[in-house]
ROMIVEX-686330 format. One record per atom (N, C-alpha, C): residue number from 1; residue in one letter; atom name; y, x, z. Coordinates in pm, whole numbers. Layout:
<pts>
<pt seq="NUM" type="A" atom="CA" c2="Y" c1="X" c3="Z"/>
...
</pts>
This chain:
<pts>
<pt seq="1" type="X" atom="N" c2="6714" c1="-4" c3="3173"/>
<pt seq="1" type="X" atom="CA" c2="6594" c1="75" c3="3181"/>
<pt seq="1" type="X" atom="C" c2="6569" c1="139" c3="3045"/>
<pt seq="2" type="X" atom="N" c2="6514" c1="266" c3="3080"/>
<pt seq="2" type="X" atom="CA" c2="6537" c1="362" c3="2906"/>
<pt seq="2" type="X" atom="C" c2="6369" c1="324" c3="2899"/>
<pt seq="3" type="X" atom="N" c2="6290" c1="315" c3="2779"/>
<pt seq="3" type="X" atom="CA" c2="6227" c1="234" c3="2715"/>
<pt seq="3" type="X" atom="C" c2="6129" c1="332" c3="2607"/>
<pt seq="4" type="X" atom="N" c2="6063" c1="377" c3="2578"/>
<pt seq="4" type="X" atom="CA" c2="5981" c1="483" c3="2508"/>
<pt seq="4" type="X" atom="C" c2="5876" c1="407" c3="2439"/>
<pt seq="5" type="X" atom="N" c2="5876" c1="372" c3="2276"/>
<pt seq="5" type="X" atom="CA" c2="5740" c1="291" c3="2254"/>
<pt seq="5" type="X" atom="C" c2="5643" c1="338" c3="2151"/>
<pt seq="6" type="X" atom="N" c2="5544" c1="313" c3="2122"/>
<pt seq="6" type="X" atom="CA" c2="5408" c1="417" c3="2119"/>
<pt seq="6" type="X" atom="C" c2="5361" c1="262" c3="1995"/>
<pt seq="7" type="X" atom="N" c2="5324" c1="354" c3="1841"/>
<pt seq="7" type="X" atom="CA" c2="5266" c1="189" c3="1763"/>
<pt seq="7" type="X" atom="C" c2="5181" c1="300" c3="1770"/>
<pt seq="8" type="X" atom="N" c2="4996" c1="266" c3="1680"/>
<pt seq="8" type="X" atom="CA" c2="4952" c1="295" c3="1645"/>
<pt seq="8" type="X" atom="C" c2="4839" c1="192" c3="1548"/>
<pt seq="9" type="X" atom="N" c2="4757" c1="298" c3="1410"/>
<pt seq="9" type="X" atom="CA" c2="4709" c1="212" c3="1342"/>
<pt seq="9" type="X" atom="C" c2="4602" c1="307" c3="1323"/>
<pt seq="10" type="X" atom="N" c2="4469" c1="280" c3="1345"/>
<pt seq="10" type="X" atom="CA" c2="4366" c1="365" c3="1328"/>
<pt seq="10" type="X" atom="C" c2="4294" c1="325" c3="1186"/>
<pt seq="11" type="X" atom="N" c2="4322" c1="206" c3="1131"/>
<pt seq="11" type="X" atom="CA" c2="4211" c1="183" c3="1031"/>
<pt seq="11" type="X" atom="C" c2="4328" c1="154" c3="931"/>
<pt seq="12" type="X" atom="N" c2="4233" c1="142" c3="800"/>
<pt seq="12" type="X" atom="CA" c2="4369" c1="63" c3="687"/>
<pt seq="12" type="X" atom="C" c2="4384" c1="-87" c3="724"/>
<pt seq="13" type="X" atom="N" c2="4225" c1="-131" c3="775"/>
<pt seq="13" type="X" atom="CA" c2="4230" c1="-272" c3="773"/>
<pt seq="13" type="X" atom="C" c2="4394" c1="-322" c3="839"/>
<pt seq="14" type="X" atom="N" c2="4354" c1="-219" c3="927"/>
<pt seq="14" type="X" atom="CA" c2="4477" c1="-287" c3="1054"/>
<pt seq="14" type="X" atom="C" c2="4586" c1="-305" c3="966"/>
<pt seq="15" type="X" atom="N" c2="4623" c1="-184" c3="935"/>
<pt seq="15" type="X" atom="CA" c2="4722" c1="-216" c3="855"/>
<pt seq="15" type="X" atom="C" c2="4746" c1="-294" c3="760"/>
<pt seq="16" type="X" atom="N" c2="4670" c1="-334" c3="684"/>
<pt seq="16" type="X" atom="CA" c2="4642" c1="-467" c3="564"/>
<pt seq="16" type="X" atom="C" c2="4651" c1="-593" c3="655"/>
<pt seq="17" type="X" atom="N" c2="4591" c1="-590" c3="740"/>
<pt seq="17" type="X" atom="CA" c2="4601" c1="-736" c3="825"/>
<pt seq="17" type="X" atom="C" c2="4679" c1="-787" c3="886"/>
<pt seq="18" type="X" atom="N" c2="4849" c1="-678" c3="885"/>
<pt seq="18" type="X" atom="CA" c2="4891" c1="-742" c3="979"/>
<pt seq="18" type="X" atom="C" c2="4994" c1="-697" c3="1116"/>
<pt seq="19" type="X" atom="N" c2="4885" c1="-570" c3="1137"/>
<pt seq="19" type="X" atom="CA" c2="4909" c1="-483" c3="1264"/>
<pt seq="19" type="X" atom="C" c2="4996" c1="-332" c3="1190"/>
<pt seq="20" type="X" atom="N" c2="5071" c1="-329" c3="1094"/>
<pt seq="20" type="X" atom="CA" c2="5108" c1="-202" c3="1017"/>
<pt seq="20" type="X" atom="C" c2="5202" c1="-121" c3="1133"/>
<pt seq="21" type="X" atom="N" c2="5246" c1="-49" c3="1152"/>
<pt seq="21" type="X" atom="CA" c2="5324" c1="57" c3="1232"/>
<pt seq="21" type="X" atom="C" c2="5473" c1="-48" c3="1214"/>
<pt seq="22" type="X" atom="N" c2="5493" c1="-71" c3="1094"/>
<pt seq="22" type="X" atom="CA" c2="5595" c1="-148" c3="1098"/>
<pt seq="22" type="X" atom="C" c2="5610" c1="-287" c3="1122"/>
<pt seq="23" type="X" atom="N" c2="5554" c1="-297" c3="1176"/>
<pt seq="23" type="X" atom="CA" c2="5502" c1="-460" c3="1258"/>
<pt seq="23" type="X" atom="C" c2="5518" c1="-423" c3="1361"/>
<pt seq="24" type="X" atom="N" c2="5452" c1="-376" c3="1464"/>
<pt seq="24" type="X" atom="CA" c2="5469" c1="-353" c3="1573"/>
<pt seq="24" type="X" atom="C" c2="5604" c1="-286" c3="1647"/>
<pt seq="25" type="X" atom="N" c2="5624" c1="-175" c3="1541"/>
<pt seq="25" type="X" atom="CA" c2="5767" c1="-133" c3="1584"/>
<pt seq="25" type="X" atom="C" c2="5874" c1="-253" c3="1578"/>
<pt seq="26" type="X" atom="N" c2="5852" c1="-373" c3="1504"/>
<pt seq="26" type="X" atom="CA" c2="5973" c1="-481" c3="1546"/>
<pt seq="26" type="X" atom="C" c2="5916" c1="-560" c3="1624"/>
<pt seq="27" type="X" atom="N" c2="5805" c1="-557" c3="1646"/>
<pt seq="27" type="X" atom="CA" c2="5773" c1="-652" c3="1826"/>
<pt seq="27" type="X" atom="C" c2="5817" c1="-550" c3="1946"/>
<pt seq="28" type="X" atom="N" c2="5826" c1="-404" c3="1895"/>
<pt seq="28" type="X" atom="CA" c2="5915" c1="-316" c3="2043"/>
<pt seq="28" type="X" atom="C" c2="6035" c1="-360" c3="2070"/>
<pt seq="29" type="X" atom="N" c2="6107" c1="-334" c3="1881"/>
<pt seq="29" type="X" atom="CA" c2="6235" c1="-384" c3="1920"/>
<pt seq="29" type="X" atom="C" c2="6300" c1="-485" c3="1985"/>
<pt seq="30" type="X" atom="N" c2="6262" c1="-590" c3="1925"/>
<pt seq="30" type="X" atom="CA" c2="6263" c1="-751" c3="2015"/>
<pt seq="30" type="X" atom="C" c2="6214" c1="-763" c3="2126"/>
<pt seq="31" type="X" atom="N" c2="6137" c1="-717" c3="2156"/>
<pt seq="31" type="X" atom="CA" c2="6063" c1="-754" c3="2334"/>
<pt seq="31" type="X" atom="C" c2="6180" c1="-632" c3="2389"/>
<pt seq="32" type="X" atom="N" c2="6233" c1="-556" c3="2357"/>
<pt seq="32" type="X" atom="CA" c2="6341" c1="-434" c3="2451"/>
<pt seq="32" type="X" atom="C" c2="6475" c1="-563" c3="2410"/>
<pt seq="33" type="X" atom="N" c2="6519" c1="-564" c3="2326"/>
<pt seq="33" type="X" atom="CA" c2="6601" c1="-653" c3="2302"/>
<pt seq="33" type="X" atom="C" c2="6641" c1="-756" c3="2388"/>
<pt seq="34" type="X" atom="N" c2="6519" c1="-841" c3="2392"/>
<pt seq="34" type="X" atom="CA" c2="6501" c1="-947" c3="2465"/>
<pt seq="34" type="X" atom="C" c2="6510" c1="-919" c3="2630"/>
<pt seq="35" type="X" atom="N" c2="6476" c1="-791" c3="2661"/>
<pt seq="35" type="X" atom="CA" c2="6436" c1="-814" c3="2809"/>
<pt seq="35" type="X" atom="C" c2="6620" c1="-694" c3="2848"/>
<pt seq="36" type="X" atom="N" c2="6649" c1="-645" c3="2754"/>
<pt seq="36" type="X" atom="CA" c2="6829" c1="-564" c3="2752"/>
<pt seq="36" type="X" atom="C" c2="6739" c1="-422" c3="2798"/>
<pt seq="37" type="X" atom="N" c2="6600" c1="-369" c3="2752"/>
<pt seq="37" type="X" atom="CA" c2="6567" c1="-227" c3="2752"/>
<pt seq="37" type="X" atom="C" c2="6660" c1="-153" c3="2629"/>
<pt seq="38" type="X" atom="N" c2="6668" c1="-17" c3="2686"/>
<pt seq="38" type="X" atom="CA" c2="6753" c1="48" c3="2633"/>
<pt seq="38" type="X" atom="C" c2="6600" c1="154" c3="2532"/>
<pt seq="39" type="X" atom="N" c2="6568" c1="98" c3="2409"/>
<pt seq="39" type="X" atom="CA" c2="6444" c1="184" c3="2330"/>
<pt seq="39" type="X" atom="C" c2="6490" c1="288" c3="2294"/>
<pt seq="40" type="X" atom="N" c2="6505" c1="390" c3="2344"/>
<pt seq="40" type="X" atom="CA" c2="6511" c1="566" c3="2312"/>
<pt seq="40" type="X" atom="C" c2="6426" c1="671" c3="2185"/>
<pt seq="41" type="X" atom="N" c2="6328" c1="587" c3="2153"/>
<pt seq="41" type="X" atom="CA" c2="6266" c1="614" c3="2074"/>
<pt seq="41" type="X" atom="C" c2="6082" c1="567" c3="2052"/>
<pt seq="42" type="X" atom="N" c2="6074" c1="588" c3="1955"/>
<pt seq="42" type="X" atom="CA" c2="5941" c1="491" c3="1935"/>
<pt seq="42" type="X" atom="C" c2="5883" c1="584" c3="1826"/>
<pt seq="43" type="X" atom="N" c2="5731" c1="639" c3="1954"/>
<pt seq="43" type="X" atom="CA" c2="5630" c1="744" c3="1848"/>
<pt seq="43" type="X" atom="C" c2="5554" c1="657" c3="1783"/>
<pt seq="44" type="X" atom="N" c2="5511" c1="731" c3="1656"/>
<pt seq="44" type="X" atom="CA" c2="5423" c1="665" c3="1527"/>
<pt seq="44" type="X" atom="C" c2="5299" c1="726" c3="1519"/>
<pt seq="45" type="X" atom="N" c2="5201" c1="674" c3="1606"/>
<pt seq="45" type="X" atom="CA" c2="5028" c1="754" c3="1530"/>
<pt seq="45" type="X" atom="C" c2="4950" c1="697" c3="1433"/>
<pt seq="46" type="X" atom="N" c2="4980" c1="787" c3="1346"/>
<pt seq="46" type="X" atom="CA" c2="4897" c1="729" c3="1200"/>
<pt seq="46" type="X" atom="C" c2="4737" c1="781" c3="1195"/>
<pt seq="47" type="X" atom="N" c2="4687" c1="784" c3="1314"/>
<pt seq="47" type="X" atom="CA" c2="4565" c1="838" c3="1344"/>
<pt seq="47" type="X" atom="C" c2="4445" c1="771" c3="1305"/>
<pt seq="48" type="X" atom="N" c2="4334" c1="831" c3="1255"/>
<pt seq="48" type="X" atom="CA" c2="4199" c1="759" c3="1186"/>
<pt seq="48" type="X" atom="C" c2="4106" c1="752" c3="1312"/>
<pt seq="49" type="X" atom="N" c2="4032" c1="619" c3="1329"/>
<pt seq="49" type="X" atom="CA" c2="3944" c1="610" c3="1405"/>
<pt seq="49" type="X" atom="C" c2="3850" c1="719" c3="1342"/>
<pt seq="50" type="X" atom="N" c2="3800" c1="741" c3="1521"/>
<pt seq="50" type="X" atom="CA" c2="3637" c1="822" c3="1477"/>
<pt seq="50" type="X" atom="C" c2="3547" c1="767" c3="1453"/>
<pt seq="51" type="X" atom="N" c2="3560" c1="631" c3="1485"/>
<pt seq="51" type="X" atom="CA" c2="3428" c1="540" c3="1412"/>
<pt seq="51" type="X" atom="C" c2="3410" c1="591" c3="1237"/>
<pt seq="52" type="X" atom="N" c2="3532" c1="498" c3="1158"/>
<pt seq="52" type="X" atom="CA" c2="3483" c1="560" c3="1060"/>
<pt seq="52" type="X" atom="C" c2="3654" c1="609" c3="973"/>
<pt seq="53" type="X" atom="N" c2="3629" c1="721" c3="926"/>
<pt seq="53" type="X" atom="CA" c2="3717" c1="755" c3="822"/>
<pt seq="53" type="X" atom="C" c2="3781" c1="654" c3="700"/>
<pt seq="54" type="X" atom="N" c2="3650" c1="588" c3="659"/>
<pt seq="54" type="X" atom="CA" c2="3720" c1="520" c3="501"/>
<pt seq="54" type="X" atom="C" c2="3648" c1="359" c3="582"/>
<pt seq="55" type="X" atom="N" c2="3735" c1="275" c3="619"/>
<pt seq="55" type="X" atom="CA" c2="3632" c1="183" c3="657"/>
<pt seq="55" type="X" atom="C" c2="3612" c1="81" c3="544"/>
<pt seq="56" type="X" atom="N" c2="3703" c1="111" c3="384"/>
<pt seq="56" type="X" atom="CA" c2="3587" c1="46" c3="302"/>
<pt seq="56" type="X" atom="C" c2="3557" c1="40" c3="195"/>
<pt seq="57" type="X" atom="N" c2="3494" c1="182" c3="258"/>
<pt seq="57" type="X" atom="CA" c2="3327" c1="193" c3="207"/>
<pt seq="57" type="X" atom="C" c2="3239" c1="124" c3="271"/>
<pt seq="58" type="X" atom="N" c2="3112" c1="110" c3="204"/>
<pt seq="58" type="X" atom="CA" c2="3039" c1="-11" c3="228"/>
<pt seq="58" type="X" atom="C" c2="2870" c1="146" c3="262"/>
<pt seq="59" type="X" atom="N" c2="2876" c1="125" c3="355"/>
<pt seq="59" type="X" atom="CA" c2="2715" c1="199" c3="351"/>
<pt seq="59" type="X" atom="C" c2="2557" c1="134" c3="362"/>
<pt seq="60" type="X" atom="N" c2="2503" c1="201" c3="265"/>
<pt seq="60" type="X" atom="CA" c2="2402" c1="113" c3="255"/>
<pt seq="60" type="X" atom="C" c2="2241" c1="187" c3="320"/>
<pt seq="61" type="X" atom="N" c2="2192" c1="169" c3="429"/>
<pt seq="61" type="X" atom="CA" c2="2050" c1="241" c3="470"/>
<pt seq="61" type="X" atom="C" c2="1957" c1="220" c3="364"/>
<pt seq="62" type="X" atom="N" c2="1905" c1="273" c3="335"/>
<pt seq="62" type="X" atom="CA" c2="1756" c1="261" c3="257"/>
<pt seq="62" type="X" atom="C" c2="1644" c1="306" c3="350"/>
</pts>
């Protein structure tokens, strides 16, 4: 079975914590690996949540 895989990381946190594009792209590889998928290619969205742009910054209400 041909195999198409999709990471994405909306915040930095994610990425600091854990979840980086390159993390996930080797849980595609191994889970295709593991199951004999044939991975054809694997898109990368380096996309910013719309919640917030910089999540840290710290905002303060007055």
């Amino acid at each position: 079975m041909n195999i198409i895989g999709y990471t994405r990381v909306s915040t930095q946190g994610q990425a600091r914590d854990g979840y980086s594009l390159e993390y996930q792209e080797g849980e595609i590889r191994a889970y295709c690996e593991e199951q004999s998928f044939n991975l054809i290619h694997i898109f990368r969205d380096e996309g910013n949540s719309g919640a917030r742009l910089n999540e840290d910054e710290v905002l303060i209400e007055v």
